[in-house]
N, C-alpha and C positions, 0 to 999 in steps of 0.2 A: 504494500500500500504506500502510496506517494501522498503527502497534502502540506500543501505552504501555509507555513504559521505565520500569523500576524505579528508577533512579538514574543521574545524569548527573554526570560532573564536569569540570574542568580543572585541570591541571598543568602548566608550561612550556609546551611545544608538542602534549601529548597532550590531543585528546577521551577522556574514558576512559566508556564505557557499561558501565553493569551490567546485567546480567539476571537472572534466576530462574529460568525457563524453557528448557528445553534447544532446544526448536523454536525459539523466537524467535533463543536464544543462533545456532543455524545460519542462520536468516535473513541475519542481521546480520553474520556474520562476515570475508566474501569479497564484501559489498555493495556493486559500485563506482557501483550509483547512489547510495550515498547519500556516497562519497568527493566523485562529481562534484558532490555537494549542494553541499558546505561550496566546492567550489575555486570555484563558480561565483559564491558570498558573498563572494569572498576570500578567505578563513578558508585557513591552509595547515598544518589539524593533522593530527600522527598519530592516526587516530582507532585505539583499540583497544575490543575490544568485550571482557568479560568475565563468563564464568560464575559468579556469588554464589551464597551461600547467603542465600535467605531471610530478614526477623527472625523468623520464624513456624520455619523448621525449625533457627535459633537455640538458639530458647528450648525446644523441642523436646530438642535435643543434650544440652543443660544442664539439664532437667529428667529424661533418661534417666539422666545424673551422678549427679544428688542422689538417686534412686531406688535407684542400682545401690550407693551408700555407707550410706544409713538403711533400704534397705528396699522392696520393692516394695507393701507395706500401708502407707507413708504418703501421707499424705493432706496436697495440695499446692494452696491456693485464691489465685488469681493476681486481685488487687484490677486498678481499673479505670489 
């Protein structure tokens, strides 16, 4: 199985995965192939997988904000 993670990190002894995706987020959660991944590296983390929110439904959330405070007729142009 192949799937791109949205963000990986380390903390003490925790692999921490993020995701975006609810299907993947299930994949990953109860995955003891890929626990056996890391013991067979060495590696002896707790890996935990975690449900994110998006930067995209973000900026989303906070542009619902700034809409529901000035207005729903304003006009919001998001530079590069």
């Amino acid at each position: 199985m192949c799937i791109n993670l949205d963000k990986v990190s380390v903390n003490s002894n925790q692999f921490i995965i993020a995701v975006y995706q609810q299907n993947i987020f299930d994949i990953l959660q109860n995955n003891k192939d890929l626990v056996a991944s890391f013991n067979q590296l060495g590696y002896n983390y707790n890996i935990r997988v975690v449900l994110a929110q998006s930067p995209q439904d973000k900026l989303n959330e906070k542009l619902s904000k700034i809409y529901e405070i000035l207005g729903y007729n304003t006009k919001i142009e998001l530079g590069d």
